[in-house]
Jmol script that loads the backbone (N, CA, C; Angstrom):
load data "model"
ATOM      1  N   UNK A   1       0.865  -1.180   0.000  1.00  0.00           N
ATOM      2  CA  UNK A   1       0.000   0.000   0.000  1.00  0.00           C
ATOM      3  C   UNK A   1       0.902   1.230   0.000  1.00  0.00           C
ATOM      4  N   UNK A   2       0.866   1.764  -0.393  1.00  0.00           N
ATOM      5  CA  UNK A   2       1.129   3.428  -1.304  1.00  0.00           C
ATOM      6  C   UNK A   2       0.894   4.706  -0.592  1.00  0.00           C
ATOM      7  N   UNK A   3       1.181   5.340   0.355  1.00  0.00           N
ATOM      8  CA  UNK A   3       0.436   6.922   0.778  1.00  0.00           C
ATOM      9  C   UNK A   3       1.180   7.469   0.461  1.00  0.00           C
ATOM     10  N   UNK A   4       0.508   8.657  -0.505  1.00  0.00           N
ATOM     11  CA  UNK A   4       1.541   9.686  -0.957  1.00  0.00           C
ATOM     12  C   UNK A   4       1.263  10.983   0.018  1.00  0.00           C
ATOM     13  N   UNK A   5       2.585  11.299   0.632  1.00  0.00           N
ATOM     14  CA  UNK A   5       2.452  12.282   1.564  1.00  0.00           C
ATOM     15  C   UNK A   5       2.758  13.578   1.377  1.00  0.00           C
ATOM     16  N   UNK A   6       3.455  14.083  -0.030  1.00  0.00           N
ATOM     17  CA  UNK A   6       4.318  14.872  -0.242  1.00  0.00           C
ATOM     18  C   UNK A   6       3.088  15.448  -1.065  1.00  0.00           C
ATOM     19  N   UNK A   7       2.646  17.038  -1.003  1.00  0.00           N
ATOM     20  CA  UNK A   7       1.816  17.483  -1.741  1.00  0.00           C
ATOM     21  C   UNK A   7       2.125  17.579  -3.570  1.00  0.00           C
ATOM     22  N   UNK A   8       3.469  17.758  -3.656  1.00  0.00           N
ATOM     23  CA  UNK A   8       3.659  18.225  -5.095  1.00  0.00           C
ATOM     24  C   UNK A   8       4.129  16.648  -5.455  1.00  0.00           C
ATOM     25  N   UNK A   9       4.378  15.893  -4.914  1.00  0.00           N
ATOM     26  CA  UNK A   9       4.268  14.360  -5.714  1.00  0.00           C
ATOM     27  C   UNK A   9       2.758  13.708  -5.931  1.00  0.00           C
ATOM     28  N   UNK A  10       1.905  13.907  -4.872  1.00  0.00           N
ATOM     29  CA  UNK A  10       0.351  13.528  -5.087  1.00  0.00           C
ATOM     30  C   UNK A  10      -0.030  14.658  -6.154  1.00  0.00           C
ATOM     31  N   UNK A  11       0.246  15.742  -6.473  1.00  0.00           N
ATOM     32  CA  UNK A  11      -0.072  16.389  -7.609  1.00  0.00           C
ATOM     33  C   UNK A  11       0.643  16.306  -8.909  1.00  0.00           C
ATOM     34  N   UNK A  12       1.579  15.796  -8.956  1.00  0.00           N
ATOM     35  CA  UNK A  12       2.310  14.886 -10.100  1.00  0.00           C
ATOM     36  C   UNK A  12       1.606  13.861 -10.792  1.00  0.00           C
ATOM     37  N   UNK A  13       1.270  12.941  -9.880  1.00  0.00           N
ATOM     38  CA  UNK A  13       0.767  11.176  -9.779  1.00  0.00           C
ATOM     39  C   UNK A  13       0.116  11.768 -11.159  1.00  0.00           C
ATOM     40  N   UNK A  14      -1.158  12.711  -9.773  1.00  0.00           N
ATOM     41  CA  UNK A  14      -2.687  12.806 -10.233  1.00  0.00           C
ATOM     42  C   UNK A  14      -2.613  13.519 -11.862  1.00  0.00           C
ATOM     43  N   UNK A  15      -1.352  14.348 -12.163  1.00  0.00           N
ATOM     44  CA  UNK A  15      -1.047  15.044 -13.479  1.00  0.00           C
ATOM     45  C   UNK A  15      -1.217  14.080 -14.610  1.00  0.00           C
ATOM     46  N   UNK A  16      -0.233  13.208 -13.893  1.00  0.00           N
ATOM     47  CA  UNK A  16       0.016  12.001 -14.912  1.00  0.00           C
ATOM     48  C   UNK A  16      -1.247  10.897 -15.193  1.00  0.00           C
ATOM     49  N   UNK A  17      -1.961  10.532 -14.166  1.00  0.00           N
ATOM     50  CA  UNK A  17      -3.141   9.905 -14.488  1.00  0.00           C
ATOM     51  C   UNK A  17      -4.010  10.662 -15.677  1.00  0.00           C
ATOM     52  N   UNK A  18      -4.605  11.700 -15.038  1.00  0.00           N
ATOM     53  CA  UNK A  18      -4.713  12.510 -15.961  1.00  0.00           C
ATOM     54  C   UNK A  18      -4.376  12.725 -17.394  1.00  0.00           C
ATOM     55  N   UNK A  19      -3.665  12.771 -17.605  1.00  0.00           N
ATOM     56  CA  UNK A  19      -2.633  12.892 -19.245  1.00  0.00           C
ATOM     57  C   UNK A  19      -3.024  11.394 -20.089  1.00  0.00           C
ATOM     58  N   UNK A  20      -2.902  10.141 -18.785  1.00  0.00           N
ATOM     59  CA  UNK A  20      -2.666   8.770 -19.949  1.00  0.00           C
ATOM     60  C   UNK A  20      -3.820   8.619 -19.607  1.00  0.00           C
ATOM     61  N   UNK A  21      -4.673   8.864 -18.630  1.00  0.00           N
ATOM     62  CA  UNK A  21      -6.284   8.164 -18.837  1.00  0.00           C
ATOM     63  C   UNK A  21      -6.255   7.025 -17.995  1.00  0.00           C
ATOM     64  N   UNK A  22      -5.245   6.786 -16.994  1.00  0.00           N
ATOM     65  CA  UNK A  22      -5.405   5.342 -15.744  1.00  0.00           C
ATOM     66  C   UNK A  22      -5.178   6.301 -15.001  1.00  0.00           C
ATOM     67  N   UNK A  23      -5.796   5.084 -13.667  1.00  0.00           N
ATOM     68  CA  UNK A  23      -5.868   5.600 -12.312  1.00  0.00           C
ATOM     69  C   UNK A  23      -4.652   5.718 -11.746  1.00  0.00           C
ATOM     70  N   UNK A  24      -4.669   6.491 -10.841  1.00  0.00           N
ATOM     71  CA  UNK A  24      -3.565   7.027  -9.973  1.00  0.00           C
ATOM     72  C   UNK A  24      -2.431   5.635  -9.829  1.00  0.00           C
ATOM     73  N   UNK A  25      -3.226   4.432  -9.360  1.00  0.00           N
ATOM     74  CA  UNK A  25      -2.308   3.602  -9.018  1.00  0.00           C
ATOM     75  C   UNK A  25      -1.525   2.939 -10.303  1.00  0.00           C
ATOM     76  N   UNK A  26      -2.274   2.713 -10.940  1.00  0.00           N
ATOM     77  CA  UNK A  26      -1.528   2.221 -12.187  1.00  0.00           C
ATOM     78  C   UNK A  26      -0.447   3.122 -12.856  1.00  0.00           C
ATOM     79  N   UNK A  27      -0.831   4.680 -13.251  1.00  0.00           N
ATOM     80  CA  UNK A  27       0.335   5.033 -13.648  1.00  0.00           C
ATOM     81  C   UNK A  27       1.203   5.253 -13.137  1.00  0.00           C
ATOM     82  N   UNK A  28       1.006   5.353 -11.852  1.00  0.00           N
ATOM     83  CA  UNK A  28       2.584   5.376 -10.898  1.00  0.00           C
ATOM     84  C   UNK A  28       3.331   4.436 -10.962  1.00  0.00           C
ATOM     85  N   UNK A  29       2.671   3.036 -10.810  1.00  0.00           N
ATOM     86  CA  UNK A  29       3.013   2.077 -11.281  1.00  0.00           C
ATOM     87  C   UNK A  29       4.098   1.590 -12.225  1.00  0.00           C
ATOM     88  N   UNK A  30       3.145   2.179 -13.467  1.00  0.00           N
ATOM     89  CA  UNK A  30       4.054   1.738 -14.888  1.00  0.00           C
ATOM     90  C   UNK A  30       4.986   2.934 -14.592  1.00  0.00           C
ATOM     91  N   UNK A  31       4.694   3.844 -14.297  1.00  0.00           N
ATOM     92  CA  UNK A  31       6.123   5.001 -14.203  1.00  0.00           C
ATOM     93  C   UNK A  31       7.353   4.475 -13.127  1.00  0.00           C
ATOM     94  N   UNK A  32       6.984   4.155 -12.198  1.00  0.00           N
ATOM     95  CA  UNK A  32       8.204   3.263 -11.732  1.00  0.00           C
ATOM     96  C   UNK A  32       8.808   2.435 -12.016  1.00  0.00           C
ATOM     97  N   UNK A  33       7.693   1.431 -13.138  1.00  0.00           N
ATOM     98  CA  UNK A  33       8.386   0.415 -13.640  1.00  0.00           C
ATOM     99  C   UNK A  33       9.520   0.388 -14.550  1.00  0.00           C
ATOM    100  N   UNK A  34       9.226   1.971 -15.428  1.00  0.00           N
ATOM    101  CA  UNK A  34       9.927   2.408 -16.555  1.00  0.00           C
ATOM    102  C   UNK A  34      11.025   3.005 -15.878  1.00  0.00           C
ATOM    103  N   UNK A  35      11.273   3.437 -14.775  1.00  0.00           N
ATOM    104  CA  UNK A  35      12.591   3.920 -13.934  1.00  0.00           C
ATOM    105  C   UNK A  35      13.266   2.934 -13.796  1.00  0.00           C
ATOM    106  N   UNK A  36      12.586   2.056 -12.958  1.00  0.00           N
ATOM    107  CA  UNK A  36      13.471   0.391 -12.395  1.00  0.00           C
ATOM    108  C   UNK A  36      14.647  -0.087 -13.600  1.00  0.00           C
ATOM    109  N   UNK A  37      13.671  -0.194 -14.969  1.00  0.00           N
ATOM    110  CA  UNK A  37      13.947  -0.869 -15.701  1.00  0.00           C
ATOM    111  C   UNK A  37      15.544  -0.333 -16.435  1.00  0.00           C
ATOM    112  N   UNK A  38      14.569   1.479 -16.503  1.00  0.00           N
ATOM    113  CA  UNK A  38      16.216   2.475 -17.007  1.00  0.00           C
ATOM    114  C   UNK A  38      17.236   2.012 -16.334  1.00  0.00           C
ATOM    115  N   UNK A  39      16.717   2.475 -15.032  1.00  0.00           N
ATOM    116  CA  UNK A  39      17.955   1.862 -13.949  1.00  0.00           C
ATOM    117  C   UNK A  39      19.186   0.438 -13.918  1.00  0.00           C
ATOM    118  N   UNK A  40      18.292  -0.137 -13.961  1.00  0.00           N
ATOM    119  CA  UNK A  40      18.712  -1.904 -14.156  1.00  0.00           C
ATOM    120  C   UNK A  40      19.932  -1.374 -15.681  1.00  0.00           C
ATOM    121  N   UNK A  41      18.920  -1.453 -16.840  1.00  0.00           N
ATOM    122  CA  UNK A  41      19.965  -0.914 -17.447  1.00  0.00           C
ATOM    123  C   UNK A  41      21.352  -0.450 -17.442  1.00  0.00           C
ATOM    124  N   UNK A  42      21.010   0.993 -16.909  1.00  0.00           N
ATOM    125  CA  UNK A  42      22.332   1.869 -16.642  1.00  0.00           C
ATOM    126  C   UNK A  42      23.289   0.693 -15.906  1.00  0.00           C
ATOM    127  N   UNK A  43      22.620   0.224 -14.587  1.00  0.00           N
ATOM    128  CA  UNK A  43      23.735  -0.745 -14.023  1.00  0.00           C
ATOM    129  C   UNK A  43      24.629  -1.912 -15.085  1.00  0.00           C
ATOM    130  N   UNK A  44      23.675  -2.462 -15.275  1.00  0.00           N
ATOM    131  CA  UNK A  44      24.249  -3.215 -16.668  1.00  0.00           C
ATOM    132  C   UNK A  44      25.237  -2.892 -17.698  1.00  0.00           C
ATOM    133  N   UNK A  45      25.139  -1.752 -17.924  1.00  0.00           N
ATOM    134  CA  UNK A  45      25.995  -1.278 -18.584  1.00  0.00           C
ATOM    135  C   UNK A  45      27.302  -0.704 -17.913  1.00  0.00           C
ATOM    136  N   UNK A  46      27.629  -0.324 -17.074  1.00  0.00           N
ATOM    137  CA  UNK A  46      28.308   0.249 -16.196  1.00  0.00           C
ATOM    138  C   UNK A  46      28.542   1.163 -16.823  1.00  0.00           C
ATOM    139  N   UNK A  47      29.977   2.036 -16.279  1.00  0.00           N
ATOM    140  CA  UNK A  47      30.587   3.294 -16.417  1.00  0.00           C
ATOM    141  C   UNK A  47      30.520   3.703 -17.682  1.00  0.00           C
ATOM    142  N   UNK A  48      30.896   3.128 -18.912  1.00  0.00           N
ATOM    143  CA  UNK A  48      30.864   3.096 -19.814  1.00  0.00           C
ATOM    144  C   UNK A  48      29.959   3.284 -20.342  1.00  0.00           C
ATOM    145  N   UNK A  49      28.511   2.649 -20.075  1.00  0.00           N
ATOM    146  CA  UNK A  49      27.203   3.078 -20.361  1.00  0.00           C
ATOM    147  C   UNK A  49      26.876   4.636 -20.412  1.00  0.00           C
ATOM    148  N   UNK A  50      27.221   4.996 -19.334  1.00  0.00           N
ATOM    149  CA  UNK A  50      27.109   6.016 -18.596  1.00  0.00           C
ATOM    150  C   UNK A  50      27.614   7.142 -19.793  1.00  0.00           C
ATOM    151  N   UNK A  51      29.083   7.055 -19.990  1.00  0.00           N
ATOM    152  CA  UNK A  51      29.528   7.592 -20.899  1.00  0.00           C
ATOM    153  C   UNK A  51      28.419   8.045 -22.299  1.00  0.00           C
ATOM    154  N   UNK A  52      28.030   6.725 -22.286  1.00  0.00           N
ATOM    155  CA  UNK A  52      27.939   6.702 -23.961  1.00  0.00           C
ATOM    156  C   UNK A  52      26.023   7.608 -23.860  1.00  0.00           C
ATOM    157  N   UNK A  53      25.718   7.917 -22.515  1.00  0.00           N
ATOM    158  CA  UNK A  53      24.087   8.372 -22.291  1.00  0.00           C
ATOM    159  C   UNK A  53      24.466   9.723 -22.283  1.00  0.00           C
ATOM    160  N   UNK A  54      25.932  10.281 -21.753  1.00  0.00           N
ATOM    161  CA  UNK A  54      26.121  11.684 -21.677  1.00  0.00           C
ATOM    162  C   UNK A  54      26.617  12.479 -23.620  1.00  0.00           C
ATOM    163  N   UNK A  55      27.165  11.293 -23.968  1.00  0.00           N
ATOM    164  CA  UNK A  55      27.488  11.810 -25.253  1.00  0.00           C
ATOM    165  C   UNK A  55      26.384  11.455 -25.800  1.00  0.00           C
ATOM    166  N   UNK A  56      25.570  11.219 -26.305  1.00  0.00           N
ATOM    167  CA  UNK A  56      24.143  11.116 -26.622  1.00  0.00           C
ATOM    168  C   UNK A  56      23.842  12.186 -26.651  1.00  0.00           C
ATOM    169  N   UNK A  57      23.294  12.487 -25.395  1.00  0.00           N
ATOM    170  CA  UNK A  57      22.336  13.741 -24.918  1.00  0.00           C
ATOM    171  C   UNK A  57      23.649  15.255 -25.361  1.00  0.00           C
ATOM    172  N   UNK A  58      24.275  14.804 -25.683  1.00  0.00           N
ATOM    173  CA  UNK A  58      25.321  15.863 -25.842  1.00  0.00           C
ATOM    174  C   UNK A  58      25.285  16.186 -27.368  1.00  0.00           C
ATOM    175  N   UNK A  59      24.938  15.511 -27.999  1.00  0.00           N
ATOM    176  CA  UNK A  59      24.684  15.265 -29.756  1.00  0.00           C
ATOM    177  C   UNK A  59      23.387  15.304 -30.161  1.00  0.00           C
ATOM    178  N   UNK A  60      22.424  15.539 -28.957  1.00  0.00           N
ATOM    179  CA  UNK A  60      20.929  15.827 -29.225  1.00  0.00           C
ATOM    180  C   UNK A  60      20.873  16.976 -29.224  1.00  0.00           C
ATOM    181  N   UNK A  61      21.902  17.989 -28.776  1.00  0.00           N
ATOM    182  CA  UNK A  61      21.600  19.507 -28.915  1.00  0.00           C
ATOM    183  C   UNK A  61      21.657  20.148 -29.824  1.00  0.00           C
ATOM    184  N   UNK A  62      21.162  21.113 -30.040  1.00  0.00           N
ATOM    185  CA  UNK A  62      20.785  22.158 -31.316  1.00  0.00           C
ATOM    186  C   UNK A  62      22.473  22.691 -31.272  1.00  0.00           C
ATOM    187  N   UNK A  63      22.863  22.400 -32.560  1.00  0.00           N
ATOM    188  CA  UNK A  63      24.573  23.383 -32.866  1.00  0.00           C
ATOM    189  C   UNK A  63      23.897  24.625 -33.271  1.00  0.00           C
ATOM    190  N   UNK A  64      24.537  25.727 -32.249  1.00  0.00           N
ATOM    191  CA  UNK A  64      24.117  27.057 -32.045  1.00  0.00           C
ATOM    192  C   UNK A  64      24.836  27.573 -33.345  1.00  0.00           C
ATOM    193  N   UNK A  65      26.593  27.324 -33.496  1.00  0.00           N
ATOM    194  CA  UNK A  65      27.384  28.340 -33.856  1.00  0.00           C
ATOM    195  C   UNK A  65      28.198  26.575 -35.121  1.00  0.00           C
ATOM    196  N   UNK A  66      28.058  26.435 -36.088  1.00  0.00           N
ATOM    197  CA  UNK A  66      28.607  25.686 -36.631  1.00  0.00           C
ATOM    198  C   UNK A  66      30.128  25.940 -37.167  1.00  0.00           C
ATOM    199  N   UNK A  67      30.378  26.443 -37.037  1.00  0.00           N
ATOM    200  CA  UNK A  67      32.057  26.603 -37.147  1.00  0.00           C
ATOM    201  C   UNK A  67      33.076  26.255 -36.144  1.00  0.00           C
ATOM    202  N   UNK A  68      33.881  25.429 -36.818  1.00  0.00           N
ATOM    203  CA  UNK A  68      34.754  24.465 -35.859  1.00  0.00           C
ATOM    204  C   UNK A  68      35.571  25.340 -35.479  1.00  0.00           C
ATOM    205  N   UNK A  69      36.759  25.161 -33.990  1.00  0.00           N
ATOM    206  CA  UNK A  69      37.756  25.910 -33.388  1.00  0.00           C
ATOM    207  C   UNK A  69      38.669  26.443 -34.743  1.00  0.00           C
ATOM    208  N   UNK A  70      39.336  25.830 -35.675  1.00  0.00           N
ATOM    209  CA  UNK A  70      39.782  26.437 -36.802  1.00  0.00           C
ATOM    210  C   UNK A  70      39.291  27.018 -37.662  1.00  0.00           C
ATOM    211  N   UNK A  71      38.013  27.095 -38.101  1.00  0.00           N
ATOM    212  CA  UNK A  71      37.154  28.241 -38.916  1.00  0.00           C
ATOM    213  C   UNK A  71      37.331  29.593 -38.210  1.00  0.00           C
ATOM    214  N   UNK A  72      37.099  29.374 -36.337  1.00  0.00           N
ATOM    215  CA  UNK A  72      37.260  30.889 -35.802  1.00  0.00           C
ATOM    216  C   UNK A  72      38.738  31.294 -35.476  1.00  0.00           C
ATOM    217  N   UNK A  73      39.739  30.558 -35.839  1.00  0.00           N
ATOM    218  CA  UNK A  73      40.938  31.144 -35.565  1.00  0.00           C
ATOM    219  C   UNK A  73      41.604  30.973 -36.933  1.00  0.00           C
ATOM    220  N   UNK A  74      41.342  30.557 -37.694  1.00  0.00           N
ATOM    221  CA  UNK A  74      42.375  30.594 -38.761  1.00  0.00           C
ATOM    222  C   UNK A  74      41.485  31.173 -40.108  1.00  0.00           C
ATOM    223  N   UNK A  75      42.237  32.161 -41.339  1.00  0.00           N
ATOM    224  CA  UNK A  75      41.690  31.995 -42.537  1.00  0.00           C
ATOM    225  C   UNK A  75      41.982  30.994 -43.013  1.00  0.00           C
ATOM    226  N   UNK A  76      41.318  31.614 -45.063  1.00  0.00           N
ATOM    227  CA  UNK A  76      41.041  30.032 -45.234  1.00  0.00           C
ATOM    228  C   UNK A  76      42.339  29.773 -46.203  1.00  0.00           C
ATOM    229  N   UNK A  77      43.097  30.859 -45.655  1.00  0.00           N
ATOM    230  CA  UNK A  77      44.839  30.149 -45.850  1.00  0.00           C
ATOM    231  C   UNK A  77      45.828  29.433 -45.268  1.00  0.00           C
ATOM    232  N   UNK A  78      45.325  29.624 -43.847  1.00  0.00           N
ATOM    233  CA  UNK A  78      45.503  28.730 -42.595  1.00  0.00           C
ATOM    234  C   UNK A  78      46.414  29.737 -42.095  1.00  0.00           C
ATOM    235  N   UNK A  79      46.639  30.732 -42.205  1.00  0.00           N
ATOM    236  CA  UNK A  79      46.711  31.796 -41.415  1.00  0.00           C
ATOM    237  C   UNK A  79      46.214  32.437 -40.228  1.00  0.00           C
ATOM    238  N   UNK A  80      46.663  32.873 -39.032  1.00  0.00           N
ATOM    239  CA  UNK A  80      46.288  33.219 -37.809  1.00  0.00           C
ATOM    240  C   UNK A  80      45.121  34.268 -38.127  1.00  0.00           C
ATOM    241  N   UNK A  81      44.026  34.893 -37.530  1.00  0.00           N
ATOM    242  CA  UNK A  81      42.954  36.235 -37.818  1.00  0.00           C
ATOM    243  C   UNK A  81      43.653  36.789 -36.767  1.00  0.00           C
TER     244      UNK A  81
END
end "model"
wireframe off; spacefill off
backbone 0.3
color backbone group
């Protein structure tokens, strides 16, 4: 049995029920299940895993400024600016 005591986590749950259309208990449920499982994962994979989730999310970002360290320091004679 389950009491959620924390006001802004019982208003989470209830967000999320809400959104998928199951009851409170179930989507907490499957939402933990989908943590456990990440989790388990990550362990599985170890350090290395780890690595390879930060360079990921590191290659999901929008390239602001596309010009590599030598486009902003060198012309295109390879000369210093």
């Amino acid at each position: 049995m389950l009491k959620i005591g924390d006001a802004e986590t019982d208003q989470l749950a209830r967000e999320l029920a809400e959104l998928t259309g199951e009851k409170i208990a179930d989507a907490v449920r499957k939402a933990i299940q989908e943590r456990l499982a990440r989790e388990c994962r990550r362990r599985e994979r170890g350090p290395l895993g780890r690595i390879e989730e930060i360079v990921c999310a590191y290659n999901a970002k929008p390239v602001l400024d596309p010009r590599t360290p030598g486009d902003m320091l060198y012309d295109e004679c390879g000369l210093p600016k």
